[in-house]
N, C-alpha and C positions, 0 to 999 in steps of 0.2 A: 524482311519483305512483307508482303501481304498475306503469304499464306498463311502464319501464326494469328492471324484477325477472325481468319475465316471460322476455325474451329469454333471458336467460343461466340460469336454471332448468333442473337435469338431474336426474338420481338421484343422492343421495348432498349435491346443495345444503345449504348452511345457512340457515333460514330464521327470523326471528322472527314470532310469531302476537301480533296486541295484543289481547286481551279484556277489554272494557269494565267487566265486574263486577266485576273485580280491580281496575281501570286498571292494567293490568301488562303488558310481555312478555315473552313466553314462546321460548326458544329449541328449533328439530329439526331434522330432519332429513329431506330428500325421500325414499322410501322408493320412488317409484311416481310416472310420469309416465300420471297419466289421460287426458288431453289435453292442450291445448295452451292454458295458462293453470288447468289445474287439475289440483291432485298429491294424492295420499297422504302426507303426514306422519307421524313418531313425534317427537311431543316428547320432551328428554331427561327428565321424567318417566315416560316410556313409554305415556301419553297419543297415542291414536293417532284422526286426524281425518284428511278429507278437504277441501284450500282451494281456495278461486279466487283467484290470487294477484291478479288485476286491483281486487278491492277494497285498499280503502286500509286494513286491517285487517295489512299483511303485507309486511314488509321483506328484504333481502338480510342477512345478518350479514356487515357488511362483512370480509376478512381472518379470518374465523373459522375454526380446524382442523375438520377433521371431526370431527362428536363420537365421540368412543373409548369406543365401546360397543359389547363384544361382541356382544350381543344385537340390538343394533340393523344392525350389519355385516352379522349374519348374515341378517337377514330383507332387508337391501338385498339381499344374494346372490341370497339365495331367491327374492326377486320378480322383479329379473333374469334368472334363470335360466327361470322359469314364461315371462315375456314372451319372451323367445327361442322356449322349446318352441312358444308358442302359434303363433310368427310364421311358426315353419317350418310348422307343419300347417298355418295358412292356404296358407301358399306351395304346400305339396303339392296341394293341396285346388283350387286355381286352376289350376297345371299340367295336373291330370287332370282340370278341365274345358273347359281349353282343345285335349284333346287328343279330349276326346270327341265 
């Protein structure tokens, strides 16, 4: 099932999506850890969703490289980068009201 996907799921994962209307799946990229069982996605068509890997809609691509997409790197970056800034202003935000 999906719950063995779940654990191992970070930013930058390879992940396949299966949608039914096609019967097809679809190969991305984690882009964004929402929570814990649910990510942000860019498919490598640049198709970009939101999943909960705990449906059975959603696999690990086993041994898969990262997909080599500039574009898609750079917004891993970027979000990365956001979730950091946010983490510290939380952190700051908590220090100065546990000082107050």
């Amino acid at each position: 099932g999906g719950g063995g996907a779940r654990a191992s799921v970070q930013l930058g994962t390879r992940l396949d999506g299966y949608f039914e209307d096609t019967n097809k799946w679809y190969p991305g990229t984690v882009v964004e850890v929402v929570k814990p069982g649910t990510y942000r996605m860019i498919f490598d068509d640049d198709d970009e969703t939101q999943v909960n890997v705990s449906s059975n809609d959603w696999r690990l691509r086993e041994g898969s490289p990262p997909h080599d997409n500039a574009e898609i790197r750079r917004r891993i970056k970027q979000r990365a980068e956001t979730i950091k800034d946010e983490d510290e202003a939380e952190a700051r935000a908590t220090e100065a009201e546990a000082r107050a």
